[in-house]
C-alpha positions as CSV (number, residue, x, y, z in Angstrom):
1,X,0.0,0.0,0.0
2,X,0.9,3.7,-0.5
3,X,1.7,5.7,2.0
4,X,-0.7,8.4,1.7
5,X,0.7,12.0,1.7
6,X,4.0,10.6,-0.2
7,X,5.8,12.9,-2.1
8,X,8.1,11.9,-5.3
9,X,10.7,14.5,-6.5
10,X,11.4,14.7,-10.1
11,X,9.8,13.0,-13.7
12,X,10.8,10.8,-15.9
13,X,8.9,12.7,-19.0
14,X,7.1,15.8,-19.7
15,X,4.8,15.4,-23.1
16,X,1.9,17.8,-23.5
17,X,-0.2,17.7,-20.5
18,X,1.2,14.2,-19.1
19,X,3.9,13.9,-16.8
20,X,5.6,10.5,-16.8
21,X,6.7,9.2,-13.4
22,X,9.2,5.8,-12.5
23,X,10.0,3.9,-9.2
24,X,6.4,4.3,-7.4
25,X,4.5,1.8,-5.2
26,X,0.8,1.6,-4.7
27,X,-0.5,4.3,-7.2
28,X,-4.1,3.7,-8.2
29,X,-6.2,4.4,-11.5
30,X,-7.9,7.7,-11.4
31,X,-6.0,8.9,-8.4
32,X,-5.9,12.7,-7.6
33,X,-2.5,14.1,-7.4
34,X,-1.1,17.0,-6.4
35,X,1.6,18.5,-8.6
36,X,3.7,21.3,-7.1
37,X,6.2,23.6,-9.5
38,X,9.8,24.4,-9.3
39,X,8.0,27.9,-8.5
40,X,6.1,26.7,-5.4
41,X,3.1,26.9,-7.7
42,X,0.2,24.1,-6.9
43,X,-1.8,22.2,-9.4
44,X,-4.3,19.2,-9.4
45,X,-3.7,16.2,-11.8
46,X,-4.9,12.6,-11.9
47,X,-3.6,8.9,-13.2
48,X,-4.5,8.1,-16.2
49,X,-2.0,4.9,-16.7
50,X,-0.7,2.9,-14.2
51,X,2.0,-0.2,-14.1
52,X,3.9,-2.3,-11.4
53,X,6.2,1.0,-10.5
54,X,5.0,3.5,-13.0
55,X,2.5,6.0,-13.6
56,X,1.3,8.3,-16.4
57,X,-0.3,11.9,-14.6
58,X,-2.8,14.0,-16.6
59,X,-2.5,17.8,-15.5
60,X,-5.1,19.7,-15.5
61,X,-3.7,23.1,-15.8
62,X,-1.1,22.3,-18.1
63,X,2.4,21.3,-18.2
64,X,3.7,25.3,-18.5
65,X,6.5,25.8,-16.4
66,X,7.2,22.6,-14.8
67,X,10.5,21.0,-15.3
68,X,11.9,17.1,-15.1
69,X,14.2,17.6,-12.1
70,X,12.4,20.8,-9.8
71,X,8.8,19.3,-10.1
72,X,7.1,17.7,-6.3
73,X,4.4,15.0,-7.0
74,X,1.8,13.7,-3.9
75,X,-0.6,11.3,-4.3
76,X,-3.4,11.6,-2.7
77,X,-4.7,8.0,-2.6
78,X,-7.9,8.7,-3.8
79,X,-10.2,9.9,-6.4
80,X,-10.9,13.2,-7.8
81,X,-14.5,14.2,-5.9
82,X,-16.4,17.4,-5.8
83,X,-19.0,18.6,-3.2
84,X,-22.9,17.9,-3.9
85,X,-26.4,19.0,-2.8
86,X,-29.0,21.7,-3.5
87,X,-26.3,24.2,-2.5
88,X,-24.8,23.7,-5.9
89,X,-28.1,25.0,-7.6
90,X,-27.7,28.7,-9.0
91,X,-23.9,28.7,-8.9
92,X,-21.1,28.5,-11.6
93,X,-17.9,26.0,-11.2
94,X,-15.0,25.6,-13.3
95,X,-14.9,22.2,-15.0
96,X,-13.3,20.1,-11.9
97,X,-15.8,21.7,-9.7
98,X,-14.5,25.1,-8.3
99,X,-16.2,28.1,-7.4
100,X,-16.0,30.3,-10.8
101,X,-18.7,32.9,-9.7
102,X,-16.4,34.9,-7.0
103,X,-18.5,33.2,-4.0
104,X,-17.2,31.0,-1.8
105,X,-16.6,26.7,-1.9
106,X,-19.7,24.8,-1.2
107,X,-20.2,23.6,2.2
108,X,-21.6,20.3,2.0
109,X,-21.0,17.7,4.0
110,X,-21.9,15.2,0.8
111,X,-19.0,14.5,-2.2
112,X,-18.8,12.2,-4.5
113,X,-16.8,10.4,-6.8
114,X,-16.8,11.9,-10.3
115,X,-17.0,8.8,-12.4
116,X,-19.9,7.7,-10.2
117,X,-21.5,4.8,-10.3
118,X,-23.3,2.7,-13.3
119,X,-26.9,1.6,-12.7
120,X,-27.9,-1.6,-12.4
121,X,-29.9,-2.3,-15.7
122,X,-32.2,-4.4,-13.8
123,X,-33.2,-1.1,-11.3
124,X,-33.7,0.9,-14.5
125,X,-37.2,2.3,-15.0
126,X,-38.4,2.3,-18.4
127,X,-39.1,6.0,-19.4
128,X,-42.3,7.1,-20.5
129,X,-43.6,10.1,-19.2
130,X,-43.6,12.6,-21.9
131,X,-41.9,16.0,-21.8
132,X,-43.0,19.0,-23.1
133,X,-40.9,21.1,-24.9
134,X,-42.9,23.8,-26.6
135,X,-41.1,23.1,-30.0
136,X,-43.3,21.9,-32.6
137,X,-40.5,20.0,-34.3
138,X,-39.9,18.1,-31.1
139,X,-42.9,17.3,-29.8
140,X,-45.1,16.6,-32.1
141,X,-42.7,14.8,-34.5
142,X,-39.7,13.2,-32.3
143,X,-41.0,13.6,-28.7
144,X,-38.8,13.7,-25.6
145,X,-39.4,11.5,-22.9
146,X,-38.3,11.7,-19.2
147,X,-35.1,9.7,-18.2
148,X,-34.4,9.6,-22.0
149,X,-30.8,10.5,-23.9
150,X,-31.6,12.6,-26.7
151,X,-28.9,14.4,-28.4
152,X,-28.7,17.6,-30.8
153,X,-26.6,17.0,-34.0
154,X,-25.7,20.3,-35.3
155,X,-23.1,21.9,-37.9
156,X,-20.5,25.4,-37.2
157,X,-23.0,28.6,-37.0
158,X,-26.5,26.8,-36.7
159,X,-28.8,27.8,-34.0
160,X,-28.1,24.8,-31.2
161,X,-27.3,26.7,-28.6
162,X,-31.0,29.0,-28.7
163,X,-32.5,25.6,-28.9
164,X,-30.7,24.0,-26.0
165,X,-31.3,27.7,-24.6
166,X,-35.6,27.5,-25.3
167,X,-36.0,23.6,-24.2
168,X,-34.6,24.6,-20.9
169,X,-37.2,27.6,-20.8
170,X,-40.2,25.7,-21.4
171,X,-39.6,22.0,-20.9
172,X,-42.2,20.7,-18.6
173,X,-44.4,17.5,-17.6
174,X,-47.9,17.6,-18.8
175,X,-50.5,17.6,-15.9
176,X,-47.8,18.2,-12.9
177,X,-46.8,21.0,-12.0
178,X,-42.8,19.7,-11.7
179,X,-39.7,21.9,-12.2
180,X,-36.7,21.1,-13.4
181,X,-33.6,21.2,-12.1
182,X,-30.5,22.0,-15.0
183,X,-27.0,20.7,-15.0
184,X,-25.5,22.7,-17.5
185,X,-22.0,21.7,-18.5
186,X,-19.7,23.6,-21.1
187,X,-16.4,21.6,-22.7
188,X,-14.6,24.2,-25.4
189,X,-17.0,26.8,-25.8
190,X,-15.9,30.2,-26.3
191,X,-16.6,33.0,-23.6
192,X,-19.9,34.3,-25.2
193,X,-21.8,31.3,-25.3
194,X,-21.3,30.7,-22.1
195,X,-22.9,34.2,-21.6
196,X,-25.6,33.6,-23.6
197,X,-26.5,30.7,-21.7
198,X,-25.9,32.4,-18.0
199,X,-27.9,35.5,-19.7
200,X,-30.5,33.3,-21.1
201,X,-31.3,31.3,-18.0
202,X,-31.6,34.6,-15.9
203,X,-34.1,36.1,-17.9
204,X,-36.2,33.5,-17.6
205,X,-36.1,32.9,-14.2
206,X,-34.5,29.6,-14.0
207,X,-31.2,30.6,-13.2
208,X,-31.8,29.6,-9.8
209,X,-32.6,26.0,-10.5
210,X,-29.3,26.0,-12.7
211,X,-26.0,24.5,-12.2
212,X,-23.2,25.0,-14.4
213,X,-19.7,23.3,-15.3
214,X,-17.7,25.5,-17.6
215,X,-14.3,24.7,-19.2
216,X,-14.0,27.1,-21.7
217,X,-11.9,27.4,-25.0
218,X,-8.8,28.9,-23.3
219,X,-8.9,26.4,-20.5
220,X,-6.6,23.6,-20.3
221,X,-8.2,20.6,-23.0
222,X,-7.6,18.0,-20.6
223,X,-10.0,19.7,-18.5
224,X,-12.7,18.6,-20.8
225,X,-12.4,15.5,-20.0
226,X,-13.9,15.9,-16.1
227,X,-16.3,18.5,-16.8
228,X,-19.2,16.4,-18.4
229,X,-18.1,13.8,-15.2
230,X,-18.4,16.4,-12.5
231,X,-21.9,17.8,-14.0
232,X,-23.6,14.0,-14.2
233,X,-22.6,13.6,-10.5
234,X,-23.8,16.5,-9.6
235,X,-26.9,15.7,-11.5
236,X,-27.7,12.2,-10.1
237,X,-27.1,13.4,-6.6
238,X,-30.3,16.0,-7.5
239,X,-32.4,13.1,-8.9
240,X,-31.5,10.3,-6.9
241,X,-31.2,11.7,-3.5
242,X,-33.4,14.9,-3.8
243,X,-36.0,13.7,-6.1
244,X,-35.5,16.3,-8.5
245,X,-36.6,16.0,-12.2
246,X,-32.7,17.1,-14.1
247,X,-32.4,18.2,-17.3
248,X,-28.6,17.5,-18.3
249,X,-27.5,19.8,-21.4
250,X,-23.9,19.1,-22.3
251,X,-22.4,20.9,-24.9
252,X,-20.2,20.6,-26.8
253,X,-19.6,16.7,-27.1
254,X,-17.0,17.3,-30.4
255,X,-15.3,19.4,-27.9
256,X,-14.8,16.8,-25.4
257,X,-13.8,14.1,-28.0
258,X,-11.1,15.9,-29.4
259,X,-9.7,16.2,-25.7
260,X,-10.4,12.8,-25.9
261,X,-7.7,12.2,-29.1
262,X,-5.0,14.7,-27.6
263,X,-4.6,12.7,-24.9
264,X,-4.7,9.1,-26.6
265,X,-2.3,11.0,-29.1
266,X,0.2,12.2,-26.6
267,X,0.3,8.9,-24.8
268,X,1.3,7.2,-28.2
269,X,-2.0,5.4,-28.5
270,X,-2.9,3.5,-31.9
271,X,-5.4,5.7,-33.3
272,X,-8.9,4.2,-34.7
273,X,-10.8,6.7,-37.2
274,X,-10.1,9.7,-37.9
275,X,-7.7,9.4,-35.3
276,X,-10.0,9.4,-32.2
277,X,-9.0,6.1,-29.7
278,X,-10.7,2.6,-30.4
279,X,-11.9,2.9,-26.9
280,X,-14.3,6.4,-28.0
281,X,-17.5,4.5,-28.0
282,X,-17.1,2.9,-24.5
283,X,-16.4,6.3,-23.2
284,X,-18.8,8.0,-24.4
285,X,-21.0,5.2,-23.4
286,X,-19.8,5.7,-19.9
287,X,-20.8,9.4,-20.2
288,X,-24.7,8.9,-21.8
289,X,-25.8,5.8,-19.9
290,X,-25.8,7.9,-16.6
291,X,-29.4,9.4,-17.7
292,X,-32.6,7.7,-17.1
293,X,-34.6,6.3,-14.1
294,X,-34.4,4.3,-10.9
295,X,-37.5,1.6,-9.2
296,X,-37.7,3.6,-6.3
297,X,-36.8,7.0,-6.9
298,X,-39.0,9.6,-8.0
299,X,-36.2,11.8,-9.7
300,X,-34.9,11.5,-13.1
301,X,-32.2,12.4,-15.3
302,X,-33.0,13.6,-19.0
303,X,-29.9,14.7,-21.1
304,X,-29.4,16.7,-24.3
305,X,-25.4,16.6,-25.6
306,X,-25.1,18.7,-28.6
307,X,-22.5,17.9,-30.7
308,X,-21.4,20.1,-34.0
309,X,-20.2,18.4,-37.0
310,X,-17.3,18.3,-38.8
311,X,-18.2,19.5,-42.3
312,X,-22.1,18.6,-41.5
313,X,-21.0,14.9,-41.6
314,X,-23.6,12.8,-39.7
315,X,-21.2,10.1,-40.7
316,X,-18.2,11.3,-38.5
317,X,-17.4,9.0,-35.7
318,X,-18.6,11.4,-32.8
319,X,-21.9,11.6,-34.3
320,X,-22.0,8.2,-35.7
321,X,-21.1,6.5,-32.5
322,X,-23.2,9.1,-30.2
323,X,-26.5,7.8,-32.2
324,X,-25.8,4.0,-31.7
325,X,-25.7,4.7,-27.7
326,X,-28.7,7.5,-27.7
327,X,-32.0,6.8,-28.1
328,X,-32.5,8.8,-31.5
329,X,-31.0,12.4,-32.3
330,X,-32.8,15.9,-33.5
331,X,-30.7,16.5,-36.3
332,X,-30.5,20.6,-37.9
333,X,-30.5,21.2,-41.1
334,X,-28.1,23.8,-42.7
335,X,-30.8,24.2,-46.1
336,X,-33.5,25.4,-44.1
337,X,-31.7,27.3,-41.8
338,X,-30.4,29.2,-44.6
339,X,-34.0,29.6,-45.5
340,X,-34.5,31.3,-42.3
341,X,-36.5,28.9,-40.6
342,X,-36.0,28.1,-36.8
343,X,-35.8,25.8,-35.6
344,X,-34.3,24.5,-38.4
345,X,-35.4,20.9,-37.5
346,X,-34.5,18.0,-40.7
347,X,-37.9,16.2,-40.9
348,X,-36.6,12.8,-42.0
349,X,-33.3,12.4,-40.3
350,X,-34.6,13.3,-36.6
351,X,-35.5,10.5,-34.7
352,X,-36.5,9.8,-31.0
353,X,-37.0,5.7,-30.6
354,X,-38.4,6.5,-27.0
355,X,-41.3,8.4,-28.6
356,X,-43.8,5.5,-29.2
357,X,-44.0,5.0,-25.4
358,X,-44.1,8.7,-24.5
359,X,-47.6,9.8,-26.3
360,X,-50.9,8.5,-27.3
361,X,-53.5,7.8,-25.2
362,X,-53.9,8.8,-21.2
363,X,-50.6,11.1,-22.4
364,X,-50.6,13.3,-24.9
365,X,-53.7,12.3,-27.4
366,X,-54.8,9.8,-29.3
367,X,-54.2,10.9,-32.7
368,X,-50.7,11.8,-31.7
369,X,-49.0,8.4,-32.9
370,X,-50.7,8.5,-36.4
371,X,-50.6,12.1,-36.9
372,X,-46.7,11.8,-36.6
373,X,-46.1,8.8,-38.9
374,X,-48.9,10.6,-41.4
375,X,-46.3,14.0,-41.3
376,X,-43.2,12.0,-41.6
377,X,-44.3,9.3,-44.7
378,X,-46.2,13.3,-46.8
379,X,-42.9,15.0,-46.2
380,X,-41.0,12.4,-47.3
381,X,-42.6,12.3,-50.7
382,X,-42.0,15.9,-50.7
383,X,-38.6,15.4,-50.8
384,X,-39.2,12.6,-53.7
385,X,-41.3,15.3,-55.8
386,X,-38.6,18.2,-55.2
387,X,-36.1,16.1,-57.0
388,X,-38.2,15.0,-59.5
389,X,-39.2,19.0,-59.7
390,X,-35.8,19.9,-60.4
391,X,-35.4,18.0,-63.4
392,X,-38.6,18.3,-65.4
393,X,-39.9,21.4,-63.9
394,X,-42.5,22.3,-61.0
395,X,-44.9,23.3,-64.2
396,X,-44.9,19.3,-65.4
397,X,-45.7,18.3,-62.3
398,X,-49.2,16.0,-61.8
399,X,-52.2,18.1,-59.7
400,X,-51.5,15.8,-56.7
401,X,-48.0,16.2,-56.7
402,X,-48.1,19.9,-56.7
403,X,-50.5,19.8,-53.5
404,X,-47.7,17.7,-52.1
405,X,-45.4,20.8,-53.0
406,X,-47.8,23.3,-51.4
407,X,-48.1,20.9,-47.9
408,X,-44.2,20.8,-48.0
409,X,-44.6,24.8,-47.8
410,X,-46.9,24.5,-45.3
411,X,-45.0,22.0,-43.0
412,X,-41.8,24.4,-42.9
413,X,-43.6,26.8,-42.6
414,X,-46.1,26.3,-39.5
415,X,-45.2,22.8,-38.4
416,X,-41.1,23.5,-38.4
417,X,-40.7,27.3,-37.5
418,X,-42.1,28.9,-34.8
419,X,-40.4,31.8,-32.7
420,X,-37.9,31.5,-30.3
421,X,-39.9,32.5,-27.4
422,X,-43.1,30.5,-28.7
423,X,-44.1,28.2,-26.3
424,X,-47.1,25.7,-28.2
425,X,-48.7,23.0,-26.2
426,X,-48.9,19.7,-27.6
427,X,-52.6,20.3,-28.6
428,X,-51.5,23.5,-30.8
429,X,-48.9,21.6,-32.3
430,X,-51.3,18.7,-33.3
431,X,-54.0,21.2,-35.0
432,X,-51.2,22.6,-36.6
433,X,-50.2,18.9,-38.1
434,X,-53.6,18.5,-39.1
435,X,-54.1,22.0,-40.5
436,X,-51.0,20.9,-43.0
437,X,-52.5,17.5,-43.9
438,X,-55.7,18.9,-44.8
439,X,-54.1,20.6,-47.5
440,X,-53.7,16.7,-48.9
441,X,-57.0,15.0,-50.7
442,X,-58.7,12.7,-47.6
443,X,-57.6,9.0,-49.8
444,X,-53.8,10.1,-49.4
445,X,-54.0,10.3,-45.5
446,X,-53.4,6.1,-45.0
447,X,-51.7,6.5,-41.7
448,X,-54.7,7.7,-39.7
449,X,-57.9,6.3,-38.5
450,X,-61.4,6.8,-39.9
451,X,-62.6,7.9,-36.9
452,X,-59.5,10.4,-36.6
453,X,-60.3,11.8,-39.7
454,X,-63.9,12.2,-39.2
455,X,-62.4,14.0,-35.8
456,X,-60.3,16.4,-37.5
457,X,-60.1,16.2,-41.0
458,X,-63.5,16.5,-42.0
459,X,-64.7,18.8,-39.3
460,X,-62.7,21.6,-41.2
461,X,-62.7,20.4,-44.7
462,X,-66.7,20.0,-45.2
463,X,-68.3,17.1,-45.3
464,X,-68.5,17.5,-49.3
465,X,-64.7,17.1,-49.3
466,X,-64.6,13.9,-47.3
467,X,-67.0,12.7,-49.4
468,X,-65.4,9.8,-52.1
469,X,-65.9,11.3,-55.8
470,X,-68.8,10.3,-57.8
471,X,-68.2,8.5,-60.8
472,X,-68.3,10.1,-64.1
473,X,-71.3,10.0,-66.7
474,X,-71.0,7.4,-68.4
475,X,-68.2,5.3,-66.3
476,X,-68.7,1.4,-65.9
């Protein structure tokens, strides 16, 4: 065993934000060390690699100044922990969980572990209780659900943040009047969007139910790699132990994988694709499986990463592998943002697979399930006709297929876009589905029930327009 409190003079190796140390005993995994300059300057590292008398130390503020011979290393003989509790709500920490608003540490008796603790699959509550966002796009079309992982895939300059920024506003539980808690955490981002959110979440009042992890862009990158850690502990400490309902928004995923590849890099690692380590899925695994729900508990975690890709390419590992683990992604699309639409929600490529169990009857309504599929199968001939437009012209186009054309106009333009600050319930965002499909003759709406469109079809179109065709004089 170590003796706690031990101090080694002098490293082996300096390379980027590792220090490489020889001749120790006892040194765990994930152990917190204390690194002290030739300057009498203190800083917090931990181990990421450990043999029989060796030891490879992450730094967290960076390797600047330190030399081979003149540097002190303690280890601490435990793990890296930060302090938890409803004191934490309405204050900013730096991404290893210090005070970053100017107030003082939190005094709580309570810290835990920042690598936490997986659930037992077997205690895992199957989520179903659906959340309302207040974003057509979302609701109505890939619904959230409570204790449900659903990230934002987004590109360089689209509007992610506002929407990360407007779920947090209005998301809420139909028929209980619950408020959620929100772990914010920030890996890369420049200053400003951290202000926007800060700004944001004050004036809408919720600021005091937020907590937030920042490690900005001109903090240390290895500091990326606790700060979505630190925010998920602090998170299931508010859902597990407080009951709370936490909304988990972690941005920006890309951001933390690329820490992720500097450090496999600098430790000489065999790189997978694109360079990122083989081991990228498992750890972001390790990071997205700490939402859902517990038998038991009445709290929750929900989380939204948003990830930006490279070049818009859904194909790129961190998106790729981030939608295998997820249950389903909200995908933005740089056309109709361009178009000036927002949210700029793709119809087709959005997905939430937890949405079937969220809506329907006894929770949202019963039309909700068909509605959706009906939207989804119209626009996607839209698409179909749009190609086909652009080759032989919208003027060749067949009578039906140019009422497909005028629903696509229709969809984008009511269903899709709404304001920022427009908060629609889930009953305006299904009339507004319906008023869009009504544009569509009555035989071309296969997805939804007689009765559903005697409900809300007809009721608007006339009775005369539900009505089959008669036959022509002189047909048969």
């Amino acid at each position: 065993m170590q003796d706690v409190g031990l101090e080694y003079c002098g490293l082996r190796q300096i390379d980027g934000p590792l220090l490489f140390l020889d001749g120790l005993k006892g040194v765990s995994f994930d152990e917190v060390v204390e690194i002290t300059a030739p300057g009498g300057e203190q800083r917090l590292g931990q181990v990421l690699e450990v043999t029989e008398d060796a030891a490879v130390v992450q730094v967290f503020a960076g390797t600047t100044g330190l030399s081979n011979a003149g540097t002190r290393v303690r280890f601490t003989g435990k793990g890296l922990t930060i302090p938890v509790g409803r004191q934490t709500l309405g204050r900013v920490f730096d991404g290893l969980g210090r005070p970053k608003d100017d107030l003082p540490p939190v005094l709580s008796s309570v810290r835990l572990d920042v690598n936490g603790a997986p659930i037992n699959p077997y205690a895992r509550e199957y989520p179903r209780d659906f959340i309302q966002t207040g974003i057509t796009s979302i609701d109505l079309m890939n619904s959230l659900v409570r204790g449900q992982k659903l990230p934002i895939f987004s590109g360089n300059g689209m509007p992610h943040n506002r929407i990360a920024a407007q779920i947090t506003r209005q998301a809420r539980l139909l028929d209980r009047d619950v408020s959620f808690a929100i772990v914010f955490a920030a890996m890369g981002v420049k200053y400003d969007v951290a202000r926007f959110f800060i700004d944001s979440f004050e004036q809408s009042g919720v600021l005091g139910d937020v907590v937030m992890y920042l490690s900005l862009a001109d903090d240390p990158s290895v500091e990326r790699l606790v700060t979505p850690r630190a925010a998920l502990t602090c998170a299931e400490y508010l859902a597990f132990e407080e009951n709370m309902h936490v909304l988990v928004i972690l941005t920006d995923m890309t951001n933390y994988c690329e820490a992720l590849r500097e450090i496999a890099t600098a430790r000489n690692e065999i790189p997978s694709r694109k360079g990122y380590p083989g081991y990228l899925y498992s750890d972001l695994a390790g990071l997205y499986e700490r939402a859902g729900r517990v038998q038991g508990r009445e709290g929750s975690i929900t989380q939204v990463p948003i990830l930006t890709m490279p070049s818009d390419d859904i194909s790129h590992p961190v998106p790729d592998l981030t939608g295998y683990i997820t249950e389903g992604q909200i995908v933005l699309d740089r056309e109709l943002f361009q178009r000036g639409i927002y949210p700029p929600v793709a119809g087709l490529p959005s997905l939430s697979r937890l949405m079937k169990d969220g809506i329907g009857k006894g929770r949202t309504r019963d039309d909700h399930p068909h509605v959706a599929s009906q939207l989804f199968a119209a626009y996607s001939h839209v698409k179909d006709i749009r190609a086909l437009a652009a080759v032989i012209g919208e003027e060749e186009l067949s009578p039906l297929d140019k009422l497909y054309m005028k629903f696509g106009e229709q969809f984008e333009r009511t269903v899709i876009s709404q304001a920022e600050f427009e908060d629609r319930s889930i009953q305006q965002s299904l009339e507004l589905g319906w008023e869009a499909l009504r544009i569509l003759p009555r035989s071309e709406l296969y997805r939804v029930t007689e009765e559903e469109l005697s409900q809300f079809y007809d009721v608007k179109n006339g009775v005369a327009d539900a009505a089959p065709p008669a036959d022509p004089p002189g047909a048969g």
